[in-house]
C-alpha positions in Angstrom: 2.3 24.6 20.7 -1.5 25.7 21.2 -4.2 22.8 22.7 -5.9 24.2 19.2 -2.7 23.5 16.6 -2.7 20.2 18.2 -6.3 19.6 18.1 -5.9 19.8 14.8 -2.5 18.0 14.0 -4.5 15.2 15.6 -7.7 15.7 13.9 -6.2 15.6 10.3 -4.1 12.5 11.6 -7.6 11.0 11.8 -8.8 11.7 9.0 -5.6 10.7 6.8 -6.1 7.6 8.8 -9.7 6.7 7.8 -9.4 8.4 3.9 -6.3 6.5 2.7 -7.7 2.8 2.5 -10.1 4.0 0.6 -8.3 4.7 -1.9 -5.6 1.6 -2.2 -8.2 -0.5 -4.6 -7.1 -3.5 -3.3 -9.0 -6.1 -3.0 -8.5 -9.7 -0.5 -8.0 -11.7 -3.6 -5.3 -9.4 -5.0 -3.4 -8.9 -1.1 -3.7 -13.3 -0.8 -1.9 -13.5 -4.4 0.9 -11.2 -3.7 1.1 -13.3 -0.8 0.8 -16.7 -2.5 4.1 -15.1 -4.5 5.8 -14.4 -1.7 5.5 -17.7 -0.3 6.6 -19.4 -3.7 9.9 -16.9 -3.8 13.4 -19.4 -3.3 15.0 -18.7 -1.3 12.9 -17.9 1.5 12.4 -14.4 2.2 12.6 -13.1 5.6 9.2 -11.4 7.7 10.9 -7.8 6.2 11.5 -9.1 2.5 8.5 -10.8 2.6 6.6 -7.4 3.3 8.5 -5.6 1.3 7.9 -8.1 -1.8 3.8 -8.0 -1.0 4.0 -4.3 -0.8 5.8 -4.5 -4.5 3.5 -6.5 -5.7 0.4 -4.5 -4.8 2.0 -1.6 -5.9 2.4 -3.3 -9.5 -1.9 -4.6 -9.2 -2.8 -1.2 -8.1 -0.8 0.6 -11.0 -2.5 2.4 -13.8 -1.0 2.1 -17.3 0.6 5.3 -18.6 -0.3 6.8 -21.7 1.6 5.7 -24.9 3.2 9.2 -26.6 3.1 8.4 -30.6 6.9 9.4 -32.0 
């Protein structure tokens, strides 16, 4: 691999790494009620459930409602 390829690679890791927040839409209070849930879930979840329960739940804020096709 080339010093330029990787210059590159690198460079559009960069990037990726400053453009994607940007785009999540989440706000504090939204990421502290997904938490609030998780902390109410019984039984306790463990530290990767609990993630993986926030990450779900921000997912769901963050959706946007798909059209409705008449039939």
């Amino acid at each position: 691999m080339t010093r330029k390829v990787a210059a590159i690679g690198i460079a559009a890791l960069g990037i990726a790494a400053i453009v994607n927040p940007g785009f999540a839409q989440v706000t504090d209070a939204v990421r502290k009620a997904c938490e609030a849930k998780a902390d109410q879930v019984r039984p306790a979840l463990r530290t990767p459930e609990r993630e993986a329960f926030i990450t779900n739940c921000l997912a769901d804020a963050t959706a946007t409602q798909g059209s409705k096709k008449n039939q």
